[in-house]
Jmol script that loads the backbone (N, CA, C; Angstrom):
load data "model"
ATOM      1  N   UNK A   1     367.034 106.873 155.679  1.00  0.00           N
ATOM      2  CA  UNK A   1     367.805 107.652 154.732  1.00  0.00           C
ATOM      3  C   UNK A   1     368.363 106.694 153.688  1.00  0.00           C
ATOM      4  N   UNK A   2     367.971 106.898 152.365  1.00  0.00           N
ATOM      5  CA  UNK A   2     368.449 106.291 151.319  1.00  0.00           C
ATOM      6  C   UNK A   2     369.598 106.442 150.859  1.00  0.00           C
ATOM      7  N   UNK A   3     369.542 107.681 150.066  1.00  0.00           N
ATOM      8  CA  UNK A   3     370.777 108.563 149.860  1.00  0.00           C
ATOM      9  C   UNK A   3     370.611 109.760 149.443  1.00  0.00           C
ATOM     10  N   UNK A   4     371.924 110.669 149.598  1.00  0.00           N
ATOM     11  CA  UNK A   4     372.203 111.715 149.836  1.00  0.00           C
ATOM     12  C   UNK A   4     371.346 112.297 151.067  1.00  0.00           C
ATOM     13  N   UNK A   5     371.048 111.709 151.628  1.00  0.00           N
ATOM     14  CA  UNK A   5     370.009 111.993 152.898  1.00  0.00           C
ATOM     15  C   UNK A   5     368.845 112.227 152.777  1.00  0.00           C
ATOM     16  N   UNK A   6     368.230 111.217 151.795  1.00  0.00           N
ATOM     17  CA  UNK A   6     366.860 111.789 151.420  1.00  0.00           C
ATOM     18  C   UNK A   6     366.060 110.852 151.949  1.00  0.00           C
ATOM     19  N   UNK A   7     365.136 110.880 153.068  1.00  0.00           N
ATOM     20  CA  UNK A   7     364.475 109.779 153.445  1.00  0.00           C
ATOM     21  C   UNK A   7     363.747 109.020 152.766  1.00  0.00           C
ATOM     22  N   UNK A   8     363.226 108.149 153.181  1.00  0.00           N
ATOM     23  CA  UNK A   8     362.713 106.904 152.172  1.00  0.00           C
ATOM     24  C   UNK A   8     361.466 107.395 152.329  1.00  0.00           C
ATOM     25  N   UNK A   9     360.668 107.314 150.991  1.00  0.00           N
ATOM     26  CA  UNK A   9     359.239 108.131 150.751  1.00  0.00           C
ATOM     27  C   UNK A   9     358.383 106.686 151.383  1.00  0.00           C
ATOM     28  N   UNK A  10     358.703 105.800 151.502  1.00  0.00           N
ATOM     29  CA  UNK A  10     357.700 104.534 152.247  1.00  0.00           C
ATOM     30  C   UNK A  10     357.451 104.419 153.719  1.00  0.00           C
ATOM     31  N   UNK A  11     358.468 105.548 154.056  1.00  0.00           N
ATOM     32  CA  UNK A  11     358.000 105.600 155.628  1.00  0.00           C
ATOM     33  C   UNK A  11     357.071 106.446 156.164  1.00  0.00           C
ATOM     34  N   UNK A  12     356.663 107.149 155.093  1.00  0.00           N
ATOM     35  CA  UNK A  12     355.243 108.253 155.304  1.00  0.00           C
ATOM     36  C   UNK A  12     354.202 107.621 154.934  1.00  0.00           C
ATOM     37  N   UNK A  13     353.616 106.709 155.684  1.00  0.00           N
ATOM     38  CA  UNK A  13     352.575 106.063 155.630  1.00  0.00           C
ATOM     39  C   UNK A  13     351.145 106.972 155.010  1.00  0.00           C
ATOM     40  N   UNK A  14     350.847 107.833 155.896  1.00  0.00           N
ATOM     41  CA  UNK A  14     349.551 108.279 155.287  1.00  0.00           C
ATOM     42  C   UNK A  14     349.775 108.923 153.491  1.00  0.00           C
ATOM     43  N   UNK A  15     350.654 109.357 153.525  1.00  0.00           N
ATOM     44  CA  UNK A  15     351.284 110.170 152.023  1.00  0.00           C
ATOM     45  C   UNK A  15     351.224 108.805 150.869  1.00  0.00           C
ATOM     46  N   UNK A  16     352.079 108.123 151.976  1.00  0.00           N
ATOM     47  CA  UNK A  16     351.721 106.578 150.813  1.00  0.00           C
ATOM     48  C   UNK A  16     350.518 106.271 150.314  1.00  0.00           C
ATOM     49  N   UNK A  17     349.298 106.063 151.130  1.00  0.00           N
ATOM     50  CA  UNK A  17     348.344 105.756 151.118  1.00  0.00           C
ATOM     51  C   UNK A  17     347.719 106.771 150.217  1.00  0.00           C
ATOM     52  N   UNK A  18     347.624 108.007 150.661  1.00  0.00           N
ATOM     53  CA  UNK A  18     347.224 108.592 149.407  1.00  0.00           C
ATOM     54  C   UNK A  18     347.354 108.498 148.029  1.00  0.00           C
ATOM     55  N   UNK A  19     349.055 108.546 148.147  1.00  0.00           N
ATOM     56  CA  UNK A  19     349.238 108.782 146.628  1.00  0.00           C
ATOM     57  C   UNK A  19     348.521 107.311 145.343  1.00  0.00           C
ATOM     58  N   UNK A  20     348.557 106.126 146.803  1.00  0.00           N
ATOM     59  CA  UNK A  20     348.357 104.584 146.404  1.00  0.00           C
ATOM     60  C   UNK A  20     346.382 104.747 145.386  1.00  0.00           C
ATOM     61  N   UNK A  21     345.737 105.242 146.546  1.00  0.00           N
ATOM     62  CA  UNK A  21     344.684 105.846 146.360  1.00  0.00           C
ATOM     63  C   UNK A  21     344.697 106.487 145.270  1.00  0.00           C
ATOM     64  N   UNK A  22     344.920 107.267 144.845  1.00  0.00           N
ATOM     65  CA  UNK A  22     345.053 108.347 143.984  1.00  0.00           C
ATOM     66  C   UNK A  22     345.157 107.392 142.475  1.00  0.00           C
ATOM     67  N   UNK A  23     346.398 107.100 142.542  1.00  0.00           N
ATOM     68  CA  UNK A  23     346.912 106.290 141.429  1.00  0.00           C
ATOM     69  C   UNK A  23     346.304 105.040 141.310  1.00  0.00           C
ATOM     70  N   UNK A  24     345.334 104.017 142.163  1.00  0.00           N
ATOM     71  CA  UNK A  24     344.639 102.828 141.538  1.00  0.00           C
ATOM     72  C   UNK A  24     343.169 103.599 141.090  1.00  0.00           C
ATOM     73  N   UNK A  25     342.819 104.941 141.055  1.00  0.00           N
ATOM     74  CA  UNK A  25     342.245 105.103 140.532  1.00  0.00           C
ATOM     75  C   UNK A  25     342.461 105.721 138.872  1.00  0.00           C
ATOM     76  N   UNK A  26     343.747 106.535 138.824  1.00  0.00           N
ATOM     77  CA  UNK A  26     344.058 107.180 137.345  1.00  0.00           C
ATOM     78  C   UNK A  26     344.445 105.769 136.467  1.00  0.00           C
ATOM     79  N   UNK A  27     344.999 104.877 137.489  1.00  0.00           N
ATOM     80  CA  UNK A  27     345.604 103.447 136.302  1.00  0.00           C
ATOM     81  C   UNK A  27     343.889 102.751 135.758  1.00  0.00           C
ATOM     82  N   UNK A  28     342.687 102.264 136.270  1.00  0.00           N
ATOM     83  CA  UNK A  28     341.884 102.073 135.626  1.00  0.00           C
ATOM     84  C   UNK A  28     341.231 102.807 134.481  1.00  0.00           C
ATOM     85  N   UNK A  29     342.057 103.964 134.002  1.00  0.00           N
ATOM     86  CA  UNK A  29     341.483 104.361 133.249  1.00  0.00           C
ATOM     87  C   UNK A  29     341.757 103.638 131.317  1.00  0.00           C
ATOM     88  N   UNK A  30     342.962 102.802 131.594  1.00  0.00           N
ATOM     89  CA  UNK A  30     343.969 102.722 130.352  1.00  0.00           C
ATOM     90  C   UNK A  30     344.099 101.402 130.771  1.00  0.00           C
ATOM     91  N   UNK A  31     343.496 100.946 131.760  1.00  0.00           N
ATOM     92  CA  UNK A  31     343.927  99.660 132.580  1.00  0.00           C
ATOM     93  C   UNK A  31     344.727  98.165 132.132  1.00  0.00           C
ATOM     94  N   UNK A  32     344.147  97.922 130.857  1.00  0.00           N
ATOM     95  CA  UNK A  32     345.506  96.909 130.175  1.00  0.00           C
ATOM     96  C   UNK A  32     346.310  97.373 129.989  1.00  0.00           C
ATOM     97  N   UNK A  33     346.420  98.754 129.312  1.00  0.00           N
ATOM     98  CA  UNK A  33     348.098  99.273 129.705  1.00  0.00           C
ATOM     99  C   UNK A  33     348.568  99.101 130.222  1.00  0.00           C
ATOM    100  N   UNK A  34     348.274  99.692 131.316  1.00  0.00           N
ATOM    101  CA  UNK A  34     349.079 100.101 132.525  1.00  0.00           C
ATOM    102  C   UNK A  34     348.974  98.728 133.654  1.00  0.00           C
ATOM    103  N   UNK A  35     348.682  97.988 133.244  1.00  0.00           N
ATOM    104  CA  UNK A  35     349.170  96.583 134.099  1.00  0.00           C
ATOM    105  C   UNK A  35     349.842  96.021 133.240  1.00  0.00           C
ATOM    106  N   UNK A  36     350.086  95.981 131.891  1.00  0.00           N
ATOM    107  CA  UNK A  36     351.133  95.892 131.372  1.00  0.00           C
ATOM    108  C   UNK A  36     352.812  96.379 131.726  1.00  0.00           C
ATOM    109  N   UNK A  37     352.784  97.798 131.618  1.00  0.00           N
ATOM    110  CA  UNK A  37     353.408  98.158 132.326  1.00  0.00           C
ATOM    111  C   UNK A  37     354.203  97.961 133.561  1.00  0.00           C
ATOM    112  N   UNK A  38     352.976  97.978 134.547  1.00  0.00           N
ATOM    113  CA  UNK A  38     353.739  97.817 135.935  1.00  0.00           C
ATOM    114  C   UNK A  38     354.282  96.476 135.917  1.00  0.00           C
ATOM    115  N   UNK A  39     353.807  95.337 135.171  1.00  0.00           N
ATOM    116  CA  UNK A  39     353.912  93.881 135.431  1.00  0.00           C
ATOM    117  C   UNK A  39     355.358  93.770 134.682  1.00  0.00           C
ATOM    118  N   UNK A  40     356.128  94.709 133.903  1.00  0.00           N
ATOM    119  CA  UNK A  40     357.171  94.844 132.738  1.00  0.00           C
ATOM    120  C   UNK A  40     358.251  95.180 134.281  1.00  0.00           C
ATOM    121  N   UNK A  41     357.213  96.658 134.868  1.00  0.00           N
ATOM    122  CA  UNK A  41     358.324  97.289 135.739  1.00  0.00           C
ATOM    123  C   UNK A  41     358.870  96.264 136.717  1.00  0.00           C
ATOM    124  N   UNK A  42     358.261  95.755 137.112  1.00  0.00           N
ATOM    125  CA  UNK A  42     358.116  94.174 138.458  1.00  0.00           C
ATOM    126  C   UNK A  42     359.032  92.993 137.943  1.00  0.00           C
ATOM    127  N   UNK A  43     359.010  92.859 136.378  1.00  0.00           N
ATOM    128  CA  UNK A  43     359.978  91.498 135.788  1.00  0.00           C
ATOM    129  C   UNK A  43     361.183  92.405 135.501  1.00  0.00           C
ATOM    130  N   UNK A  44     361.540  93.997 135.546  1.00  0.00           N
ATOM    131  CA  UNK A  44     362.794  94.341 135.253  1.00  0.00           C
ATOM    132  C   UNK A  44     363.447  94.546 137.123  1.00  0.00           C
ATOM    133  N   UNK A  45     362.967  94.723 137.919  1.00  0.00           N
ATOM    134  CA  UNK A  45     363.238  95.194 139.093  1.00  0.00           C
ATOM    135  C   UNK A  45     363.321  93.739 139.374  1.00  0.00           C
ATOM    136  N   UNK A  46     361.795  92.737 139.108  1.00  0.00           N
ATOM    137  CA  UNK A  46     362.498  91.207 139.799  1.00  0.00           C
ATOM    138  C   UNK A  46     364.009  90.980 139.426  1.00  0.00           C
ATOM    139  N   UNK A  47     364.349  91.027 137.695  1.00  0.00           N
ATOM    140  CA  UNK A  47     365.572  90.471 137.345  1.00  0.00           C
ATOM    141  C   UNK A  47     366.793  91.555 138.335  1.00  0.00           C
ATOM    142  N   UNK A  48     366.906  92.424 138.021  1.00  0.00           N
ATOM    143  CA  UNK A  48     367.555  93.045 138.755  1.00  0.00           C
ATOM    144  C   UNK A  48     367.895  92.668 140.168  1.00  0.00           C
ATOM    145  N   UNK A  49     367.282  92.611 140.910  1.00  0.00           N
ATOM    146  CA  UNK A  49     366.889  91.393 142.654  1.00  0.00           C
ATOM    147  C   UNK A  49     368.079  90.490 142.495  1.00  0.00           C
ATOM    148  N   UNK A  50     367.211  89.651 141.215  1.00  0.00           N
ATOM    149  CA  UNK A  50     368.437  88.411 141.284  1.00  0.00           C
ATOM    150  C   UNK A  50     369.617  88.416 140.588  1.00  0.00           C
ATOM    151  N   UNK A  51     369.899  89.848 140.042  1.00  0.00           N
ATOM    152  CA  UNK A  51     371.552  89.541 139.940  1.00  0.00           C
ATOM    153  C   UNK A  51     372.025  90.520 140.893  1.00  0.00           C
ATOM    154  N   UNK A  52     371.497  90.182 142.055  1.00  0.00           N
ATOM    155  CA  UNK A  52     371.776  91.853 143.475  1.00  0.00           C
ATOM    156  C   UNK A  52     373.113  91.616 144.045  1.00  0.00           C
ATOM    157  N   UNK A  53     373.647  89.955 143.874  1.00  0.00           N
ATOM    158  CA  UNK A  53     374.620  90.224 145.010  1.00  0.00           C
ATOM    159  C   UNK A  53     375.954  90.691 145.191  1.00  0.00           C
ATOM    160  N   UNK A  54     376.040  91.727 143.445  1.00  0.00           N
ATOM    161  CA  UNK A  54     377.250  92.071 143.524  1.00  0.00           C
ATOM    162  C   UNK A  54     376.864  93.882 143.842  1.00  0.00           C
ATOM    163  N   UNK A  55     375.690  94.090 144.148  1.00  0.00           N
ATOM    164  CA  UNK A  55     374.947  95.482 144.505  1.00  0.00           C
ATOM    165  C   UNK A  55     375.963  96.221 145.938  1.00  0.00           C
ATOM    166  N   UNK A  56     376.008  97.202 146.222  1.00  0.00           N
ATOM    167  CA  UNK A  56     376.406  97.302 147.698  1.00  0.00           C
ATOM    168  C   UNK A  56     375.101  97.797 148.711  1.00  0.00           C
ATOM    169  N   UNK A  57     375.299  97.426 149.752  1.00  0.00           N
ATOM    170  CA  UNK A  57     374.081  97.735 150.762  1.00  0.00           C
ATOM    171  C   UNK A  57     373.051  98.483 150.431  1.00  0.00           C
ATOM    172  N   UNK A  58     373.511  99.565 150.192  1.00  0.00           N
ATOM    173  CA  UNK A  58     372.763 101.099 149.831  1.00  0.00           C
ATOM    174  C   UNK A  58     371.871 100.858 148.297  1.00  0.00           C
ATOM    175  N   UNK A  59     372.997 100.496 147.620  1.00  0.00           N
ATOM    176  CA  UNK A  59     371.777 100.001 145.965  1.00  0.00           C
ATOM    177  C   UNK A  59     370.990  99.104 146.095  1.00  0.00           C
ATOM    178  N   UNK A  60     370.849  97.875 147.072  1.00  0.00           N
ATOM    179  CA  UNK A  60     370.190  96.713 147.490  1.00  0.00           C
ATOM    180  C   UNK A  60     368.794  97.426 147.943  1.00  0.00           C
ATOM    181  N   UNK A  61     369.419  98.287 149.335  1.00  0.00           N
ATOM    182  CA  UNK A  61     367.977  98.663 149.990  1.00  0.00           C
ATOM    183  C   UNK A  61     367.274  99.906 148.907  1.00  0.00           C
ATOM    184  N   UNK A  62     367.566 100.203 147.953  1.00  0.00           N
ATOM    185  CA  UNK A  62     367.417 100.942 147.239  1.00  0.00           C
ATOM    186  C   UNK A  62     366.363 100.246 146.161  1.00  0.00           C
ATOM    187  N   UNK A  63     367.244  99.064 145.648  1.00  0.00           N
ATOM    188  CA  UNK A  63     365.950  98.057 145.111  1.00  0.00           C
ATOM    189  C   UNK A  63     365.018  96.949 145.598  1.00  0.00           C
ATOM    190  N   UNK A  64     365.366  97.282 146.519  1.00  0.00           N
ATOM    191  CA  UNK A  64     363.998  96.514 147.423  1.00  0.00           C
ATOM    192  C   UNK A  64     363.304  97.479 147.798  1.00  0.00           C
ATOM    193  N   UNK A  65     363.347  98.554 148.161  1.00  0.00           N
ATOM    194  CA  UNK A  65     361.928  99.568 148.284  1.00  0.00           C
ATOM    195  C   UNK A  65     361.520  99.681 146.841  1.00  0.00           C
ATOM    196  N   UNK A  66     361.786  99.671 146.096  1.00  0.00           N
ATOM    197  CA  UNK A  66     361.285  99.913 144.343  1.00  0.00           C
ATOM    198  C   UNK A  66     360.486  98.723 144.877  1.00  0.00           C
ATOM    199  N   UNK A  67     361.053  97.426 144.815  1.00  0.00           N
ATOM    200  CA  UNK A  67     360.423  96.688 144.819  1.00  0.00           C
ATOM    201  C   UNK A  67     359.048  96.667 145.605  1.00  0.00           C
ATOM    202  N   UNK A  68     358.985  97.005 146.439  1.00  0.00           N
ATOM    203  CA  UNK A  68     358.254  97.185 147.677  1.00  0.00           C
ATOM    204  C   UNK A  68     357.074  98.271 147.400  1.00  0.00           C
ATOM    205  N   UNK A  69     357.399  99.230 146.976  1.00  0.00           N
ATOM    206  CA  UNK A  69     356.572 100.403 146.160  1.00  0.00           C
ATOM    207  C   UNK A  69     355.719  99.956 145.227  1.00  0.00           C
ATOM    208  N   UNK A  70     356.122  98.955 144.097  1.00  0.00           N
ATOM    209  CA  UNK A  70     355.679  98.174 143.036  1.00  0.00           C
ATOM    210  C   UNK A  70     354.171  97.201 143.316  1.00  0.00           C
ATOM    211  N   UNK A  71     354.951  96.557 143.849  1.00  0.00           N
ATOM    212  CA  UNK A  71     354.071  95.608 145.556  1.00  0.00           C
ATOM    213  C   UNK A  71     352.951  96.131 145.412  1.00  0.00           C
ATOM    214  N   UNK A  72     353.164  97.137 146.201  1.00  0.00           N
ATOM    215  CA  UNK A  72     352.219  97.971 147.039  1.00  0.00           C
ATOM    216  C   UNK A  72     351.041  98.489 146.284  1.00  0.00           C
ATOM    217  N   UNK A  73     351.654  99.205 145.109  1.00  0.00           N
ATOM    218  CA  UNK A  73     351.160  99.102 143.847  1.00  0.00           C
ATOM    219  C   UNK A  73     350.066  98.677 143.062  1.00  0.00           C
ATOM    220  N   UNK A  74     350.301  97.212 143.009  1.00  0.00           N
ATOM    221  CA  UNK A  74     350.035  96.575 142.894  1.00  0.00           C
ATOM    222  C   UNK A  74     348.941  95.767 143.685  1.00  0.00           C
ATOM    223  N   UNK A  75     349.071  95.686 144.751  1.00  0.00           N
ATOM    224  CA  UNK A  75     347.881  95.926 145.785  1.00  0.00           C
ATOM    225  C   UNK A  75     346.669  96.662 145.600  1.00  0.00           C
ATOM    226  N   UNK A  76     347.783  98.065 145.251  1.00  0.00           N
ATOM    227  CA  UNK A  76     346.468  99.024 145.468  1.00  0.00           C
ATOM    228  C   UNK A  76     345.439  99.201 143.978  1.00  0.00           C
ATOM    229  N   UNK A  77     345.993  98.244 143.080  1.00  0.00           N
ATOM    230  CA  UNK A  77     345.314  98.726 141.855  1.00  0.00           C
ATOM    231  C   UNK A  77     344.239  97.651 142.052  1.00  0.00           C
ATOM    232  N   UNK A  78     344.161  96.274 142.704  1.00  0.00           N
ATOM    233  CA  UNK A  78     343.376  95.152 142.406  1.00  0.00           C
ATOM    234  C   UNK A  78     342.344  95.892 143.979  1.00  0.00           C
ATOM    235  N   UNK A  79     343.229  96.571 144.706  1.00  0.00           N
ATOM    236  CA  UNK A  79     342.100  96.315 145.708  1.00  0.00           C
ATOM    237  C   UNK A  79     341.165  97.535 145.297  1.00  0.00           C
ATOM    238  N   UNK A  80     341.881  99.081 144.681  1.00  0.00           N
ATOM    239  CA  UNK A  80     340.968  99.688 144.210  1.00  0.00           C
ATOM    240  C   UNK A  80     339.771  99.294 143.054  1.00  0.00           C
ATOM    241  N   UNK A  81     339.554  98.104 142.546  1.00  0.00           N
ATOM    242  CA  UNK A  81     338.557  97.980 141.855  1.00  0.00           C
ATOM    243  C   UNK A  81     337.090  97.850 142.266  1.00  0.00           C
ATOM    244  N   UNK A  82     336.276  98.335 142.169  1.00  0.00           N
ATOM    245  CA  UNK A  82     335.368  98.649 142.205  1.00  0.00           C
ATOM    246  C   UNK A  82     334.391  97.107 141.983  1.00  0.00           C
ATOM    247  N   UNK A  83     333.915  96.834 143.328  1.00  0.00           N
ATOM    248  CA  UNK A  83     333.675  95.527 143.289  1.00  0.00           C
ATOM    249  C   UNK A  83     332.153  94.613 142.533  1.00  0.00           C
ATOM    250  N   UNK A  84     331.062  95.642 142.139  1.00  0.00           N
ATOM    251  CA  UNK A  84     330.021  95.194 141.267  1.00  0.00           C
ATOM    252  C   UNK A  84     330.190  95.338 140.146  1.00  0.00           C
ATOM    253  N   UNK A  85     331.508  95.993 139.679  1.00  0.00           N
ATOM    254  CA  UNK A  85     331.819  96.126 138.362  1.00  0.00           C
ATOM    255  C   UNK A  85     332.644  94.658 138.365  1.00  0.00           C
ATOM    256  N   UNK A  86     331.500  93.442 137.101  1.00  0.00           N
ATOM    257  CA  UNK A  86     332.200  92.935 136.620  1.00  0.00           C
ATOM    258  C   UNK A  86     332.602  93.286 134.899  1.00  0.00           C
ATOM    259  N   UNK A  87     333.870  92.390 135.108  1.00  0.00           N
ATOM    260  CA  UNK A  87     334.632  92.075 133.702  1.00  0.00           C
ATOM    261  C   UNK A  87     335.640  90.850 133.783  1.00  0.00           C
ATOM    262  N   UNK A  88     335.841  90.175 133.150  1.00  0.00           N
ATOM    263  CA  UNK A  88     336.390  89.128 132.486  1.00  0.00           C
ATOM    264  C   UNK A  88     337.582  89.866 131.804  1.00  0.00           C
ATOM    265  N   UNK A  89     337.790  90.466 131.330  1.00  0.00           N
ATOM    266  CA  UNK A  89     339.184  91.106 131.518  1.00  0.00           C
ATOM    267  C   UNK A  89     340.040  92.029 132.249  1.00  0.00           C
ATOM    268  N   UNK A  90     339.562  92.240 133.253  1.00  0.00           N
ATOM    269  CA  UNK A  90     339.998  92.894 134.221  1.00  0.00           C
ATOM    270  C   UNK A  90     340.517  92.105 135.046  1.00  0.00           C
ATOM    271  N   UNK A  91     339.751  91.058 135.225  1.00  0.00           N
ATOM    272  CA  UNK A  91     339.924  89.442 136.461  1.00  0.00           C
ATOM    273  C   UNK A  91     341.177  88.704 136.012  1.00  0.00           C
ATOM    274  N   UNK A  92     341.245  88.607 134.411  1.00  0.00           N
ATOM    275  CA  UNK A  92     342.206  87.974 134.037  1.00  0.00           C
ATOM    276  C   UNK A  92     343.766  89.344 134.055  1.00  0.00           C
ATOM    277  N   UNK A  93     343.641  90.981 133.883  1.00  0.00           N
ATOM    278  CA  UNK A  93     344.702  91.111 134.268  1.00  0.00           C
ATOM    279  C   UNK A  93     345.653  91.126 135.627  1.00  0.00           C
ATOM    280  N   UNK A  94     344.442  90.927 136.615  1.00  0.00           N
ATOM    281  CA  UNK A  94     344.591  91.048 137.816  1.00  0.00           C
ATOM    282  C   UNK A  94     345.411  89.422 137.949  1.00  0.00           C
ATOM    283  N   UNK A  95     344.900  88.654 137.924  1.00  0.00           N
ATOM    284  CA  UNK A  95     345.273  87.473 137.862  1.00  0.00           C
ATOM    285  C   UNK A  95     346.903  87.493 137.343  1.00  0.00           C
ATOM    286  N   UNK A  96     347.081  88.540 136.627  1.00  0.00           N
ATOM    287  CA  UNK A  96     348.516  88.042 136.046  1.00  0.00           C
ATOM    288  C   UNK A  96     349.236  89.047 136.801  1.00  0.00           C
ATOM    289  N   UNK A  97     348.506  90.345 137.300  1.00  0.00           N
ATOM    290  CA  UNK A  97     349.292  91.092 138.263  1.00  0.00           C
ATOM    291  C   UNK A  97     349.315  90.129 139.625  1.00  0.00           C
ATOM    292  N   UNK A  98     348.583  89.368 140.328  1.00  0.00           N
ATOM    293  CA  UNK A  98     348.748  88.359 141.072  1.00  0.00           C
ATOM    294  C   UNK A  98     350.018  87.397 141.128  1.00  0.00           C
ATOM    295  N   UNK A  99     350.121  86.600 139.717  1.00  0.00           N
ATOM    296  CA  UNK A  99     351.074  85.574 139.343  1.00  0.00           C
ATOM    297  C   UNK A  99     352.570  86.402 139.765  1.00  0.00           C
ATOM    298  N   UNK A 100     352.405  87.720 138.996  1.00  0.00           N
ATOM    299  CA  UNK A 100     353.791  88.369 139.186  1.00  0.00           C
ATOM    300  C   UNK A 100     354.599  88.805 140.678  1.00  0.00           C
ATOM    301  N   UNK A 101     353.282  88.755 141.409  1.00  0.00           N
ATOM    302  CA  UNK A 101     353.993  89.230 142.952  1.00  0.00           C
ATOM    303  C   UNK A 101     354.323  87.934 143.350  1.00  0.00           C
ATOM    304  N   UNK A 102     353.845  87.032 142.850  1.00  0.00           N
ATOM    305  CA  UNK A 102     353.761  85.467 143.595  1.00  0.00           C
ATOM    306  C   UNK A 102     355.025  84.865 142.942  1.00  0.00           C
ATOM    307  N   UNK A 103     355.496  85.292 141.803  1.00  0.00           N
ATOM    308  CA  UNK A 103     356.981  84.741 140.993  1.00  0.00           C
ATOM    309  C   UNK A 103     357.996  85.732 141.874  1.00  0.00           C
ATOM    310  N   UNK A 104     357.407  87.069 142.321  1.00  0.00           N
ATOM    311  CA  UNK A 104     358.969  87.651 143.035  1.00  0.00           C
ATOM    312  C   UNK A 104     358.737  87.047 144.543  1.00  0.00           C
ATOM    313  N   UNK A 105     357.519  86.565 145.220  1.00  0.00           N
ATOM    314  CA  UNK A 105     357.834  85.796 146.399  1.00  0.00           C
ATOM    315  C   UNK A 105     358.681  84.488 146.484  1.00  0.00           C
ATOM    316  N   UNK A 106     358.670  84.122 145.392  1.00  0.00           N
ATOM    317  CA  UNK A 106     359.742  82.588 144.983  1.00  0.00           C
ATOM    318  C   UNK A 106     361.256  83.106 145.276  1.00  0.00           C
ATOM    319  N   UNK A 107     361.513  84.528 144.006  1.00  0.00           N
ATOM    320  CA  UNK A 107     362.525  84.786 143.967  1.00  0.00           C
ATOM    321  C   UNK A 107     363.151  85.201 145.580  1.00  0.00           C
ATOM    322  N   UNK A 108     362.606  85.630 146.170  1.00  0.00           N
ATOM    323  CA  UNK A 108     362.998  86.749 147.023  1.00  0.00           C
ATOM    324  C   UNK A 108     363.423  85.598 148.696  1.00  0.00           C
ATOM    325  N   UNK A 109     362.293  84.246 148.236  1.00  0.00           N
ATOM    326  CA  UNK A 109     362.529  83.595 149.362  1.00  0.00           C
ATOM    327  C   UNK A 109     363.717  82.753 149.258  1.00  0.00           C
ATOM    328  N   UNK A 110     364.222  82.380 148.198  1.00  0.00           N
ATOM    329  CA  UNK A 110     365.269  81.262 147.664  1.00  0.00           C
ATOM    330  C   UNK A 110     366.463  82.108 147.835  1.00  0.00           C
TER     331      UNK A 110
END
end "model"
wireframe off; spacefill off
backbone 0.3
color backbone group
């Protein structure tokens, strides 16, 4: 329970998975966009992280599932690619959606 008693949508695993599914396929359609995007959403939620510790419990675990959702996300857009399809720009946005989970593993471990 997050708040107001609304359970946390990350504990419905299969629902997750779907929707994850679902959406690494509609984001290749616009695909530098929208890794634009998410990689914007990930450096406003990272910054946010690190000015957390005046957050209270509830807003904390609140932005760490964002965070976590993002992630996941993020996962699911590089792993949904379609693997004989090459491109050279796709590799390189992936690469920077890569860098970005790997700059909030710095943050998150320090």
């Amino acid at each position: 329970v997050l708040r107001d008693w609304l359970e946390d949508p990350l504990d419905d695993v299969s629902t997750l998975h779907q929707q994850l599914d679902l959406l690494s396929t509609i984001v290749r359609i616009e695909y530098s966009t929208n890794c634009t995007t998410v990689i914007n959403l990930l450096e406003e939620a990272s910054a946010a992280f690190q000015g957390a510790s005046s957050l209270s419990l509830q807003n904390l675990t609140i932005l760490e599932n964002r965070l976590t959702w993002i992630v996941l996300f993020i996962g699911s857009m590089i792993g949904g690619r379609v693997s004989f399809q090459v491109n050279d720009d796709n590799d390189s946005l992936d690469g920077r959606l890569i860098c970005s989970v790997l700059r909030l593993m710095q943050i998150s471990d320090s």
